[in-house]
C-alpha positions in Angstrom: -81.5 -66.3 -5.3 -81.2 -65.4 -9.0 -82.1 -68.2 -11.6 -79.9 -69.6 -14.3 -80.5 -69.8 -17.9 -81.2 -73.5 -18.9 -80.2 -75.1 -22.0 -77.6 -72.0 -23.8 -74.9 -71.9 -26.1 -71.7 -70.1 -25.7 -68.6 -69.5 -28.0 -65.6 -69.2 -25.9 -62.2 -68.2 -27.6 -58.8 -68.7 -25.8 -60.6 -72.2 -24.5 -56.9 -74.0 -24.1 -56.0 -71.0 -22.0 -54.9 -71.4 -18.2 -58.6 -69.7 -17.6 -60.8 -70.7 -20.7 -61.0 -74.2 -19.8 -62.3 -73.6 -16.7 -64.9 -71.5 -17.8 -65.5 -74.1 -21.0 -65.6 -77.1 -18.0 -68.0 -75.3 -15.9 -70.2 -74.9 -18.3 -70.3 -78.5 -19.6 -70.8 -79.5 -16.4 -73.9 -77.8 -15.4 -75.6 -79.4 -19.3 -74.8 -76.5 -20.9 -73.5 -76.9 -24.9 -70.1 -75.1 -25.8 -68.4 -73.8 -28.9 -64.8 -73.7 -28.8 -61.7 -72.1 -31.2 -58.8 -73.3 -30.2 -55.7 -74.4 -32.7 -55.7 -78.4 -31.2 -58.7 -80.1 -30.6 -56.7 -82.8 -28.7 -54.8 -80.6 -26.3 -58.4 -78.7 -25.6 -60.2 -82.5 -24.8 -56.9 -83.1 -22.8 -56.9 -79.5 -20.6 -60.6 -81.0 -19.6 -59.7 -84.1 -18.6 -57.2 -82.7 -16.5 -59.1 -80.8 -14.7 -61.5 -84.5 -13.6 -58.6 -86.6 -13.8 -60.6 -88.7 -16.1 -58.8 -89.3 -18.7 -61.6 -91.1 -21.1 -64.3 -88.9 -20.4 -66.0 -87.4 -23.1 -67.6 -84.0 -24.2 -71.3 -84.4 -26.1 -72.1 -81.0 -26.0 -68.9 -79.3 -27.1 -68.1 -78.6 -30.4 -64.3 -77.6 -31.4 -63.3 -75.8 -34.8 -59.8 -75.9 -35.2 -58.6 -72.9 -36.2 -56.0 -69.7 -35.2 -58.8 -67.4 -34.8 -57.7 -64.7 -36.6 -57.3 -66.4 -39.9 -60.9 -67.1 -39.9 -62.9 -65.2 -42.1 -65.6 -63.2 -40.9 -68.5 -65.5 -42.1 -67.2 -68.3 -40.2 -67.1 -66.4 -37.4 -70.7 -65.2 -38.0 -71.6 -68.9 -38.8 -69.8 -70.2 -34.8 -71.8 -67.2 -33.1 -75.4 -67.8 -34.7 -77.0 -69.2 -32.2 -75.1 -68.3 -29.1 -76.8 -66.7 -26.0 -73.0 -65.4 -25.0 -69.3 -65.4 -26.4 -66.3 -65.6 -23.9 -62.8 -64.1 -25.0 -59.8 -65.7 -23.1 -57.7 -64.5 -25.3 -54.0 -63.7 -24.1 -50.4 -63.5 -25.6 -48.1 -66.1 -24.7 -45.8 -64.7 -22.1 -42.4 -65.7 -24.1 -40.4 -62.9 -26.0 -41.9 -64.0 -29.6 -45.4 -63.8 -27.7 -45.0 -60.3 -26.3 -43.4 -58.7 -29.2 -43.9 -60.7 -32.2 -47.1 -60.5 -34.7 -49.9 -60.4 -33.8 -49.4 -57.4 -31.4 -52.9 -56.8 -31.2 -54.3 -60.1 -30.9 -56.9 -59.5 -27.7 -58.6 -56.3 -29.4 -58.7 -57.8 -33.0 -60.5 -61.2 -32.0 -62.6 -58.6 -29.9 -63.4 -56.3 -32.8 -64.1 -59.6 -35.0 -66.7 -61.1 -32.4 -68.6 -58.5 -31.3 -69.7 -57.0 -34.7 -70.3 -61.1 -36.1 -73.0 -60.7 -33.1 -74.1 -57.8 -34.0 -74.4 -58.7 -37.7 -75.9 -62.1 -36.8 -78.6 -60.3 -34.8 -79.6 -57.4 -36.9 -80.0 -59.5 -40.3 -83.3 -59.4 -41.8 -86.1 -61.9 -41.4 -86.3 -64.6 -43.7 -90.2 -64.3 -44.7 -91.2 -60.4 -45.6 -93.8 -58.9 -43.7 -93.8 -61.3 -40.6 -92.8 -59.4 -37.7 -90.9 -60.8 -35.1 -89.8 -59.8 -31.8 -86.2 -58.0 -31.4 -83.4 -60.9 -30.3 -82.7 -61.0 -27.0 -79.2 -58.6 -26.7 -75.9 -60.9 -26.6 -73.7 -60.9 -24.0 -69.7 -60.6 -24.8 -67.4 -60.9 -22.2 -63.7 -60.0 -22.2 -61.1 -61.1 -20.1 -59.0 -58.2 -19.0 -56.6 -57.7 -16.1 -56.6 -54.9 -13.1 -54.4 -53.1 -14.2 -56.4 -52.3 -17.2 -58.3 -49.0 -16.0 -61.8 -48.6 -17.0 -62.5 -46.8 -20.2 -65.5 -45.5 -18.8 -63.6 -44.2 -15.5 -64.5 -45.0 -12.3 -61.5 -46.4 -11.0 -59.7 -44.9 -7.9 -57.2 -43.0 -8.8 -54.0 -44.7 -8.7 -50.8 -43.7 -6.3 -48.3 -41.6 -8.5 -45.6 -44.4 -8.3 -48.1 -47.1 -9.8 -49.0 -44.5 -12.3 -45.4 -44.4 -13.4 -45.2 -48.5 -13.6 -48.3 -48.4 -15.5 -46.7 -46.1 -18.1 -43.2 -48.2 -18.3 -45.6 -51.5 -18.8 -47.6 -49.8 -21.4 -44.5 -48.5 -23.2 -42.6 -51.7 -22.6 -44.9 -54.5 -23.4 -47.4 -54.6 -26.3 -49.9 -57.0 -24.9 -50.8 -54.6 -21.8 -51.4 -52.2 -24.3 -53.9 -54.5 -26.5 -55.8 -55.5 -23.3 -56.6 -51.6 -23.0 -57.3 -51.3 -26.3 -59.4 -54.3 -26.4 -61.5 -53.0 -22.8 -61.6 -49.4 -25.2 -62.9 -51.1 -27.3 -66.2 -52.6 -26.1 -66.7 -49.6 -24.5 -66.4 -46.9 -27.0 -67.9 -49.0 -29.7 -69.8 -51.8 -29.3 -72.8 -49.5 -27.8 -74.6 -49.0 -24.7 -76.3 -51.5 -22.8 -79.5 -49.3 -23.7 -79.2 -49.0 -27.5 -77.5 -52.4 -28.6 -77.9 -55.6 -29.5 -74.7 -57.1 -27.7 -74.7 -56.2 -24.4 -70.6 -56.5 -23.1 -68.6 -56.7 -19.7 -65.0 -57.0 -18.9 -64.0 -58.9 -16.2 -60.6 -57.8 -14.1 -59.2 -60.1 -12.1 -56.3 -59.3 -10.0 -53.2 -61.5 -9.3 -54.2 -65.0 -10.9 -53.4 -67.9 -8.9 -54.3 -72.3 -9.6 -57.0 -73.8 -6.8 -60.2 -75.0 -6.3 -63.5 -73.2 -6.9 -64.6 -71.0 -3.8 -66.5 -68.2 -3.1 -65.4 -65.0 -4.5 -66.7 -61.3 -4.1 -66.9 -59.1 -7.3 -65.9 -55.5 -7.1 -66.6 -52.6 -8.9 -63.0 -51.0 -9.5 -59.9 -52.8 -8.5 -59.1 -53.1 -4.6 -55.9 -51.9 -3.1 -52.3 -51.3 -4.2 -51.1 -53.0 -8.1 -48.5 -54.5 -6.2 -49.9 -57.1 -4.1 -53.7 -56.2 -4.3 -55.0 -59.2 -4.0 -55.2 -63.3 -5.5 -57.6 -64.8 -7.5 -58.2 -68.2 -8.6 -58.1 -69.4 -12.5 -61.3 -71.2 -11.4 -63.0 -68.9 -9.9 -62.8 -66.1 -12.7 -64.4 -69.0 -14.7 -67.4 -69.6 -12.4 -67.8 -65.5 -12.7 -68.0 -65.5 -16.2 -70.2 -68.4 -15.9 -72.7 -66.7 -13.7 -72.5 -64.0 -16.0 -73.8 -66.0 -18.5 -75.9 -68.2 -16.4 -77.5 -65.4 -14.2 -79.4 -62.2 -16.3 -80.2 -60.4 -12.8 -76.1 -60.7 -12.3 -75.6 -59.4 -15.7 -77.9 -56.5 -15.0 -76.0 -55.6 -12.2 -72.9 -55.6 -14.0 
């Protein structure tokens, strides 16, 4: 059985998010200290206590900057990450018609773009004291939350039936965000670095249909599993405690 990290720090944006508090709850409750961006501090303690059904209990090792995430400079952003052994992007657009199509249309792979090179700025700086040398950082990990009908940059990925093909195209024609969760998944592929040469090390995770319910086992796949149309159900919860193994669990990491 692979061991878990003790004691680590993550960042995780999107943390009010139908997912993101999951993974943020998890986390607390295995001792673990969490940074969180989200726009109300209240409605993130409340999406907690929801999920205990206590509604007094209270979070010592969270920490909550109030803040829409992209009006954040990028210093503050390099200030939440020092220190962090992993950042988690939950990121989504709100599925209303101002959410889909109004600004920000590229929400996912800007907040993307913004993390991952605060990491890799935060873990390239100099030393403070010349001449002492000191061991490279330990690479960061970044994880994105994606979809399955986001293909793989990287390929790999079955090739899809000509009629889901055709879907795809009318989704990414039709509706911006599906188009800035490939972007964002682009993204960390073609320019964050390889796993060899960088300092942030990245994975996105694709769930397929999203469903509520308890934490279970799940099984992690390579490349998404059977038809776009009914290939499948995850739970909110259990993508969580996936990203949270992640995070928890380097020999997982270096699988994936």
């Amino acid at each position: 059985m692979a061991e878990s990290r003790s004691n680590t720090t993550t960042l995780v944006v999107g943390a009010t998010g139908a997912t993101g508090r999951h993974v943020v709850r998890q986390l607390l409750d295995q001792g673990h200290s969490v940074r969180a961006i989200v726009r109300s501090e209240q409605r993130m303690i409340d999406s907690l206590r929801a999920i205990s059904g206590n509604e007094k209990e209270e979070f010592a090792n969270l920490a909550v900057t109030e803040a829409s995430f992209l009006d954040l400079t990028d210093d503050e952003v390099l200030k939440l990450v020092h220190g962090c052994d992993a950042v988690v992007s939950c990121l989504g657009h709100n599925m209303t018609f101002s959410g889909m199509y109004g600004k920000p249309r590229k929400l996912v792979t800007q907040a993307a773009r913004k993390l991952c090179s605060a990491v890799v700025k935060d873990r390239t700086q100099e030393p403070g004291d010349e001449g002492t040398e000191m061991a490279p950082p330990k690479p960061g990990k970044f994880i994105l939350m994606g979809s399955d009908g986001v293909a793989n940059p990287d390929g790999g990925d079955d090739t899809r039936a000509r009629s889901e093909r055709a879907v795809l195209g009318m989704i990414r024609a039709l509706v911006p965000p599906h188009r800035d969760n490939e972007a964002a998944a682009a993204l960390v592929a073609n320019e964050v670095g390889t796993k060899e040469e960088s300092v942030l090390e990245w994975c996105v995770v694709r769930p397929t249909d999203l469903i509520d319910g308890e934490v279970s086992e799940y099984e992690l796949f390579d490349k998404p599993k059977g038809s776009l149309f009914g290939g499948g159900e995850a739970t909110r919860s259990n993508v969580a405690k996936c990203m949270v193994e992640l995070i928890l669990k380097d020999e997982l990491w270096a699988e994936w």
